[in-house]
C-alpha positions in Angstrom: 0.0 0.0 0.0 1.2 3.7 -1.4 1.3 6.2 1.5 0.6 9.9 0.2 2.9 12.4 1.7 1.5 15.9 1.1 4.2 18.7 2.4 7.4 16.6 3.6 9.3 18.1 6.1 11.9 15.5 7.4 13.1 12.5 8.5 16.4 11.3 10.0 17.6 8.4 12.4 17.9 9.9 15.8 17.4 8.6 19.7 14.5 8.9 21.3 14.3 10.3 25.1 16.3 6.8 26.4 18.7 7.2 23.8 17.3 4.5 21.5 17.6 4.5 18.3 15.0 5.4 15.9 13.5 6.9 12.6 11.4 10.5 13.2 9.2 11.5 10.5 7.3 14.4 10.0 4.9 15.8 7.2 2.3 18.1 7.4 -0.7 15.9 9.7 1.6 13.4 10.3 4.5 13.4 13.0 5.9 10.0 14.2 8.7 8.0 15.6 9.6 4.4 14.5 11.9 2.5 17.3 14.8 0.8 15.9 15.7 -1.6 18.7 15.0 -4.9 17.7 13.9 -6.9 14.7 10.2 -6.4 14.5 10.5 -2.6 15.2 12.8 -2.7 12.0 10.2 -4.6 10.2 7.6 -1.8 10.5 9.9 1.0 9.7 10.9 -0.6 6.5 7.2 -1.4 5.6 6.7 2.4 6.2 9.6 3.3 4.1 8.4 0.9 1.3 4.7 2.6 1.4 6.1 5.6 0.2 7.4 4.4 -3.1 10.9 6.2 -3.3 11.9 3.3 -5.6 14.9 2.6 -3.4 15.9 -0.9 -2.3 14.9 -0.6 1.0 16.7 -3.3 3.7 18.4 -2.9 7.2 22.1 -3.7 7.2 23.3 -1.2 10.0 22.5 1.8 11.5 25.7 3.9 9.3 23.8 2.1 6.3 19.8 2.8 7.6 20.8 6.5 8.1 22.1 6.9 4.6 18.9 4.7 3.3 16.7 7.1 5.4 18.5 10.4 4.4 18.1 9.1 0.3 14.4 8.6 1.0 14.1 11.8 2.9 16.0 13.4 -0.7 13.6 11.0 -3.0 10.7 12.5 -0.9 11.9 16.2 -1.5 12.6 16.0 -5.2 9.0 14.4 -5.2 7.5 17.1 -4.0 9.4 20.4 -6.6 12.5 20.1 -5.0 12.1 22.6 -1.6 
């Protein structure tokens, strides 16, 4: 399933207040945080990242290789949207 994305305004791997890792999103209506501590939590953030159809390969390796994965979707998302 295609997520729509109107008005993107970022997304990055970060820690949450524990200092966990995890993926924040945000886009205009939607704000949220996808933990990154354990396999199933990985799952669902890569099911998100898949919805929103950057046409990257989209697969957990590390966290030095997720953040680059997550700051080409963010880039995918902004060229989607004119390029802010």
């Amino acid at each position: 399933m295609k997520t729509t994305i109107k008005n993107f305004y970022y997304m990055s791997l970060t820690a949450d207040r524990n200092d966990k890792p995890c993926m924040a999103f945000n886009a205009e209506g939607i704000s949220m945080n996808f933990p990154l501590t354990n396999a199933i939590d990985i799952i669902v953030c890569n099911e998100f990242l898949r919805s929103l159809d950057a046409g990257l390969h989209i697969e957990f390796e590390s966290y030095k290789q997720y953040n680059e994965l997550i700051t080409d979707c963010a880039t995918v998302l902004e060229e989607m949207q004119g390029g802010r």
